[in-house]
VOGU-3710 file (C-alpha; in Angstrom, 3 decimals, decimal comma):
1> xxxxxxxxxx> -34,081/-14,402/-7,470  -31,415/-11,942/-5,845  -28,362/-12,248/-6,917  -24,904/-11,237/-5,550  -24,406/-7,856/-6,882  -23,502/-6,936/-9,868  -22,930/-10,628/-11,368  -21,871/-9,049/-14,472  -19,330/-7,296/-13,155  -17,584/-10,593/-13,274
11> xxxxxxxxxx> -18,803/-10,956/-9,720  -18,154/-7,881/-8,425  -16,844/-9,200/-4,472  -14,849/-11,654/-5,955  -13,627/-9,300/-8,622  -12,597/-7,293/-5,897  -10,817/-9,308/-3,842  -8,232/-10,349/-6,627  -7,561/-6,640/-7,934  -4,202/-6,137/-8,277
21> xxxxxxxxxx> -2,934/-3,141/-7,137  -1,955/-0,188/-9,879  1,671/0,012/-11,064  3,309/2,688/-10,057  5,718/2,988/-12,166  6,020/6,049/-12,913  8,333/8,297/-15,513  10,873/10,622/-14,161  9,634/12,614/-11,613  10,061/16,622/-13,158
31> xxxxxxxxxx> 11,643/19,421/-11,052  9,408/21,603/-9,839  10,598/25,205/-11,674  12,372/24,784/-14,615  16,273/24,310/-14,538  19,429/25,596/-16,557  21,734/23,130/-18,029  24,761/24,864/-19,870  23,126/28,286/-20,122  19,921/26,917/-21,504
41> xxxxxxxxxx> 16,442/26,863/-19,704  14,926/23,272/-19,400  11,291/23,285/-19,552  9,176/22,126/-16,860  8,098/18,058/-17,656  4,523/17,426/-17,381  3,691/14,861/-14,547  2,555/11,602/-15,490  2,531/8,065/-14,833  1,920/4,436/-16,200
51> xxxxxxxxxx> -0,796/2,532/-15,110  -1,450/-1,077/-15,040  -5,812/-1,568/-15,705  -6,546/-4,041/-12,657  -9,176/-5,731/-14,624  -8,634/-8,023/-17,856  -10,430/-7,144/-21,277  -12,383/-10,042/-22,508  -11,857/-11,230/-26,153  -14,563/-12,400/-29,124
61> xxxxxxxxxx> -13,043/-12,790/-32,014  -9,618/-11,008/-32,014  -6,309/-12,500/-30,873  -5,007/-9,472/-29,221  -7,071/-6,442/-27,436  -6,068/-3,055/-25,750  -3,225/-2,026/-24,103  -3,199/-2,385/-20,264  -0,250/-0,538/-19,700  -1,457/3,226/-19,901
71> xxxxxxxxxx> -0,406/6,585/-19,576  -2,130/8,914/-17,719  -0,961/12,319/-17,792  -1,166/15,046/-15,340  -3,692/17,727/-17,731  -5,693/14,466/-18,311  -6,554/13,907/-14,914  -7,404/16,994/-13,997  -9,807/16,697/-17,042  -11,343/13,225/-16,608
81> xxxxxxxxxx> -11,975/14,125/-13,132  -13,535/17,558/-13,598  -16,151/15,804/-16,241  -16,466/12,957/-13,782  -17,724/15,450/-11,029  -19,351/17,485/-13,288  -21,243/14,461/-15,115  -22,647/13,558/-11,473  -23,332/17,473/-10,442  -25,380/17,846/-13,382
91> xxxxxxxxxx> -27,555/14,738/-13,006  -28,133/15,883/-8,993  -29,384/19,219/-10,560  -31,532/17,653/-13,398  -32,911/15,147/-10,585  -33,566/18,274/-8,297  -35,057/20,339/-10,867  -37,323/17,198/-11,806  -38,575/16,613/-8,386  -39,282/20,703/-8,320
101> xxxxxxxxxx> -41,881/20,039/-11,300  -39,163/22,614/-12,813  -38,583/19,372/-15,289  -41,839/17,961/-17,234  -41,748/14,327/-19,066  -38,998/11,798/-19,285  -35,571/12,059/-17,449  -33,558/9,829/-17,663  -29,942/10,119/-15,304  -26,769/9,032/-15,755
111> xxxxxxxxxx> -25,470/8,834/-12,115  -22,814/5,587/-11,322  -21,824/5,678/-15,166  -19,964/8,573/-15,657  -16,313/6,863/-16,138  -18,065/5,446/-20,015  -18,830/8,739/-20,943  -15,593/10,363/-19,601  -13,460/7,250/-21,110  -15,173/7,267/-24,787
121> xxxxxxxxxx> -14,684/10,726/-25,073  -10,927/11,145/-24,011  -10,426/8,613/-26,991  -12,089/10,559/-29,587  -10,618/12,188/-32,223  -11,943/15,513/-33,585  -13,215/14,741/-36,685  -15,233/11,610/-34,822  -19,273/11,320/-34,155  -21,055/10,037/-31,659
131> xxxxxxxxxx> -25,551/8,893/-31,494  -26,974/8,194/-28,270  -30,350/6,732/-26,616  -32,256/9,089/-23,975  -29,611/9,097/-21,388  -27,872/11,689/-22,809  -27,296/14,776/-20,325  -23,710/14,572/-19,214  -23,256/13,500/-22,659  -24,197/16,705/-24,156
141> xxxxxxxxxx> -22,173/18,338/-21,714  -19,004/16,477/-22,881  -19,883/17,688/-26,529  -19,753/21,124/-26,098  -23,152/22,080/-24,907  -22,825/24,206/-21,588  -24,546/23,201/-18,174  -27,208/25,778/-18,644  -27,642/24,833/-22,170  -28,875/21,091/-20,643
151> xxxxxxxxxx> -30,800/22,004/-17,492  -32,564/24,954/-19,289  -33,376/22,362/-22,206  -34,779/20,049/-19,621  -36,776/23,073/-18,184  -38,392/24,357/-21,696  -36,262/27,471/-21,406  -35,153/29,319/-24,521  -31,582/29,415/-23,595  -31,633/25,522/-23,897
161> xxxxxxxxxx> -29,859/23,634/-26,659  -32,438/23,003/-28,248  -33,786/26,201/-27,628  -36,499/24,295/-24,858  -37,965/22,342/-27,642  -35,904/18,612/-27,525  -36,111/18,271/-23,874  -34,285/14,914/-21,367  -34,325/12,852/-24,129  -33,176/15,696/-27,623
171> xxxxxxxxxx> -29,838/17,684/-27,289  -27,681/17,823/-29,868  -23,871/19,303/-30,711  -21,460/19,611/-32,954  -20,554/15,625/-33,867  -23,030/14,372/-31,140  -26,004/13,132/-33,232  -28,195/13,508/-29,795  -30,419/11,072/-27,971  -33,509/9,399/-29,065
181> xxxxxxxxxx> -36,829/7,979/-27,693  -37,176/5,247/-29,851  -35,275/2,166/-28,027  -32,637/1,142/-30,126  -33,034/3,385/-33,511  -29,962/4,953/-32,621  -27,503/2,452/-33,731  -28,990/2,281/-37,211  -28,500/6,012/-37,410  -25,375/5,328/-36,271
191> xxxxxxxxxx> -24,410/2,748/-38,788  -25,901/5,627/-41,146  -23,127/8,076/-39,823  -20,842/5,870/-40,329  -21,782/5,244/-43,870  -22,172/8,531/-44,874  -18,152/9,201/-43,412  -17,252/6,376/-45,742  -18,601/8,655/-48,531  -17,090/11,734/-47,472
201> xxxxxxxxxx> -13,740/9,947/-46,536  -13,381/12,176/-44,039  -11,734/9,311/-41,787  -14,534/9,901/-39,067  -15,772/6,618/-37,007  -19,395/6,799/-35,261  -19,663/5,515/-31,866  -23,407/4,211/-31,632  -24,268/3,766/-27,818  -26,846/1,598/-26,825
211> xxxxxxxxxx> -27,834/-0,082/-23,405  -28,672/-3,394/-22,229  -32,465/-3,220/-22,041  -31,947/-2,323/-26,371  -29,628/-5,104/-26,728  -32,590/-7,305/-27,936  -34,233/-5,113/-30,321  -33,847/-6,393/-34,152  -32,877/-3,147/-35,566  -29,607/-3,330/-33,730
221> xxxxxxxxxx> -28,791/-7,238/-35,189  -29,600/-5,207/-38,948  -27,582/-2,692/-38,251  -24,218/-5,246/-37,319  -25,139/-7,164/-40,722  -24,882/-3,840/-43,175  -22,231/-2,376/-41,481  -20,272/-5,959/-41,703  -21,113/-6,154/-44,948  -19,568/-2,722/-45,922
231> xxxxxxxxxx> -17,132/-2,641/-43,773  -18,395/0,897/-42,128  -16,326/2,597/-39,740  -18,523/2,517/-36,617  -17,760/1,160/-32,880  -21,435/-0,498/-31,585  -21,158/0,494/-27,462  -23,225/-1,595/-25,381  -23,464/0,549/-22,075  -24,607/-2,708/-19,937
241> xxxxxxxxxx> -25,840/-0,857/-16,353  -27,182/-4,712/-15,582  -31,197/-3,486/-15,499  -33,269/-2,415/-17,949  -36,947/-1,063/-17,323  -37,787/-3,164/-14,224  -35,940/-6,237/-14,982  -32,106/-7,323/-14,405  -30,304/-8,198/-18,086  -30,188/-12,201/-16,361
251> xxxxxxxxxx> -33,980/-12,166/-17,228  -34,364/-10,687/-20,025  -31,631/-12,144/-22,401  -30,753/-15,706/-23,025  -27,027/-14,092/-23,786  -25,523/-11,656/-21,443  -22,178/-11,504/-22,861  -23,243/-8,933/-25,507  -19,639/-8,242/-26,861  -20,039/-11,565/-28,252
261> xxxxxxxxxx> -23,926/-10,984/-29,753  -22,104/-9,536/-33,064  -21,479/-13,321/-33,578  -18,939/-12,278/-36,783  -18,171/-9,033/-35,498  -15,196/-8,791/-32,553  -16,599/-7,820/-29,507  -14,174/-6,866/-26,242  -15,785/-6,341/-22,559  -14,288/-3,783/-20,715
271> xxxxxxxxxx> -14,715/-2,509/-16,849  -16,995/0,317/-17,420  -16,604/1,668/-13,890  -12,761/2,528/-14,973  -12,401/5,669/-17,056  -8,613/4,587/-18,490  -10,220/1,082/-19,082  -12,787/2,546/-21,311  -10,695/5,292/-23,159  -8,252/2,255/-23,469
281> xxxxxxxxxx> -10,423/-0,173/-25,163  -12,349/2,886/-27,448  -8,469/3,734/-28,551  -8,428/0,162/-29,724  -11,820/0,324/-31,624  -11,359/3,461/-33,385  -8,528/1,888/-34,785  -10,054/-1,164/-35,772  -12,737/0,466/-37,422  -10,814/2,879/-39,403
291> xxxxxxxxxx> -8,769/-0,358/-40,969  -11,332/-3,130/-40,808  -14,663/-1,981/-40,042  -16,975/-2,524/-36,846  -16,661/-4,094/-33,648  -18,837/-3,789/-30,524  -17,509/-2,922/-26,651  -19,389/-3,877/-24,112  -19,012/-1,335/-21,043  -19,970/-2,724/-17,897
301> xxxxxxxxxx> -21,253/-0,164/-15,585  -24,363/0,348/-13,103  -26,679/3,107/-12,660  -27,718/4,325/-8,999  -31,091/5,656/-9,621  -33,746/4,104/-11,711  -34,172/3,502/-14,977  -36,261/7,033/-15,215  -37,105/9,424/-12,898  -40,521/7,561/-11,966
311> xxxxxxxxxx> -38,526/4,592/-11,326  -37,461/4,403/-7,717  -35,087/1,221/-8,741  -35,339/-0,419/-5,559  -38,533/-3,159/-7,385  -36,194/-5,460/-8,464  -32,917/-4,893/-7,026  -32,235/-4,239/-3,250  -30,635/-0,829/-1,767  -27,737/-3,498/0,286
321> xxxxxxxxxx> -26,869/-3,857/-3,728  -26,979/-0,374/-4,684  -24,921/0,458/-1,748  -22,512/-2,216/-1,991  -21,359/-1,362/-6,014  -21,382/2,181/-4,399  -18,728/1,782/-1,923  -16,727/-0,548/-4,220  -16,833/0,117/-7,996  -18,010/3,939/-7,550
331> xxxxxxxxxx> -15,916/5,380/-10,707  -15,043/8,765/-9,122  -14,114/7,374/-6,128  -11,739/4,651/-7,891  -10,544/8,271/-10,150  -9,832/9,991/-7,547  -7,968/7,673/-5,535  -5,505/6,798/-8,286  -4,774/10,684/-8,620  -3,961/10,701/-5,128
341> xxxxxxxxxx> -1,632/7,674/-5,058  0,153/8,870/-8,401  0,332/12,162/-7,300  -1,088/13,661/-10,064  -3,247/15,987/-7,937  -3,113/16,918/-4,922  -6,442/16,577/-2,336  -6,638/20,312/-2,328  -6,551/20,470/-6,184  -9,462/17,889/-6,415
351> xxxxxxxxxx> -11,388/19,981/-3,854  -10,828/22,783/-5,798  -12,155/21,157/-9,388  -15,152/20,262/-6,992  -15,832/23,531/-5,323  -15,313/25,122/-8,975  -18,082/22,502/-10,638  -20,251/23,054/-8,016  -20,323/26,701/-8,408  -20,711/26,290/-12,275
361> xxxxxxxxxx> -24,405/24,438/-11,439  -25,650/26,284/-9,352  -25,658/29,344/-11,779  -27,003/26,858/-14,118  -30,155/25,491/-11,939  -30,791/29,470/-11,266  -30,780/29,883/-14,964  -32,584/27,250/-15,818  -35,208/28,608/-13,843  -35,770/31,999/-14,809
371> xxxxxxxxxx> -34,864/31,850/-18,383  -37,614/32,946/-20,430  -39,749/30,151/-22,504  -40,449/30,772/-26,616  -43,143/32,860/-27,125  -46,339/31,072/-29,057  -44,628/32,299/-32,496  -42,045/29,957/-32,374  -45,035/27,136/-32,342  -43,967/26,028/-36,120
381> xxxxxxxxxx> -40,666/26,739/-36,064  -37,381/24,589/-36,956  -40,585/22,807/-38,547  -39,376/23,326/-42,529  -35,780/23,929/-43,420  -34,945/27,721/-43,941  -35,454/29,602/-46,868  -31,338/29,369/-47,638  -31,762/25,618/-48,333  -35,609/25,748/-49,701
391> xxxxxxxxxx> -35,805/29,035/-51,436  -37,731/32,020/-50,566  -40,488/30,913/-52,959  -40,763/27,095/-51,826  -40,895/28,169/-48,665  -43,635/30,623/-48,482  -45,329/27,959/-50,596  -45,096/25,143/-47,994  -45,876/27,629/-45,057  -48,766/29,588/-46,903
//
């Protein structure tokens, strides 16, 4: 019944084995002060480098894919790798705060797939949306809500997001449509995003995320159909960690390959454990989308804890596994190694984003803490719509 870990990983020892190693061809090294040519000051050149992705997208439907020849520049990684650390900082708070009883109900953490979230949203464009399921923390966090806003949200705490009302699974930010309990109902809201964009023409796609353990659910096979049909600018992410609740994705689908599960939509399977793999292939789909509708990426990642919080995730997998996908495919490690061996950053600059995100949670787990709850008169609130939208008299008529 054990299998060799992380099958789906196209065989993850094997995979590694053949990994080529990164290009490093780089552009022209910069000076490091500016220079004068003739009398005129040369500004200083931004470091950055090209970089060959060691692992091969895999095609349904499409006769070419994403570039694998990508640039990576100096503010970039300093970015990805502050969201990476951050991303995993924030989900060791949330997980500390949960075992605390600071955190009541569902939590749900996002620990070993940070480089999807980091990857999808260094391809986004402004104007672009995004709808999630209920593992949705570090995802709020890339959308603009600050660490205190999640852990104080997760704590019931009025300076939360959602002002302590929304909770693990309910945050919610400008573009980011937030999580949802329901397995699966996100990617029909997210083909509804997408629809209402097409009405607006304001030349937004929706990225609907979805994971493995949803990839069954008939709502999602609906939602491909319509938004074939019309053409609807969305990008359907299947964030594959290989388990659902309790049970590997080998047992519980007769197709694993879900980039191909669109049947006549394209579908491309991408290393999920690689942040320029992902922001690579999303580049890719936006495109698509905007000039021929939707396609689905499959991100293949793993998560380190359980599927929840109650979920010690060692029932049907073994820690040797765990471990092993740990030590080879971790996505910060693989991040921060290619910084290093580009020279993009230095180790004292990566020590420095770490010391600096570590600071920035723990004055978020204090807040979280002490933060003051609603009082009982905000029991019916954010109930109705305000008076603005309702009017002053349909409101106090709906309220008594």
């Amino acid at each position: 019944m054990q299998r060799a870990a992380i099958t789906a990983i196209s065989d993850l020892p094997k995979l590694m084995q053949r990994r080529r190693q990164l290009t490093n061809a780089q552009l022209p090294r910069p000076q490091t002060s500016s220079s004068v040519i003739d009398g005129d000051t040369v500004p200083k050149v931004e470091e950055s480098c090209l970089v060959h992705l060691p692992v091969d997208f895999q095609l349904h439907r499409l006769e070419f894919g994403p570039d694998k020849l990508v640039s990576l520049k100096q503010k970039e990684a300093t970015l990805y790798y502050r969201q990476l650390v951050a991303i995993r900082k924030l989900e060791a708070a949330a997980s500390k705060l949960y075992k605390e009883n600071f955190v009541r109900g569902f939590c749900h953490l996002y620990t070993g797939q940070e480089a999807c979230a980091v990857g999808l949203r260094g391809a986004m464009r402004p104007q672009d949306n995004l709808i999630a399921g209920y593992r949705i923390h570090g995802w709020a966090y890339l959308m603009g809500v600050s660490a205190v806003g999640v852990l104080a949200e997760l704590t019931g705490r009025s300076s939360g997001c959602a002002r302590g009302k929304g909770g693990s699974m309910h945050m919610y930010a400008p573009h980011f449509y937030g999580g949802n309990g329901i397995v699966g109902a996100q990617v029909a809201l997210g083909a509804g995003i997408a629809l209402a964009s097409k009405y607006q023409k304001d030349d937004a796609v929706c990225l609907a995320l979805y994971g493995d353990g949803a990839a069954n659910q008939g709502q999602i096979f609906e939602s491909f159909n319509m938004a074939q049909l019309w053409k609807l600018p969305v990008v359907f992410v299947c964030e594959n960690n290989n388990y659902g609740m309790g049970t590997s994705t080998w047992r519980a689908s007769s197709n694993t390959k879900n980039y191909t599960r669109g049947d006549y939509l394209p579908g491309i399977w991408v290393d999920g454990q690689d942040v320029l793999a992902v922001r690579s292939a999303t580049e890719f789909a936006i495109g698509y989308a905007q000039q021929r509708g939707p396609l689905i990426l499959e991100l293949c990642t793993y998560r380190y804890a359980g599927h929840s919080m109650s979920d010690p995730g060692t029932n049907y997998r073994s820690r040797e596994e765990v471990q092993e996908v740990r030590r080879r495919q971790d996505a910060i490690q693989r991040f921060r190694k290619l910084c290093l061996d580009q020279k993009l950053l230095a180790h004292k600059e990566l020590l420095a984003i770490e010391l600096d995100v570590r600071r920035e949670m723990e004055l978020a787990v204090k807040a979280a803490k002490v933060d003051a709850e609603l009082p009982l008169s905000h029991l019916w609130s954010d109930v109705y719509a305000e008076s603005k939208i309702l009017g002053e008299n349909n409101l106090s008529q709906v309220t008594g």
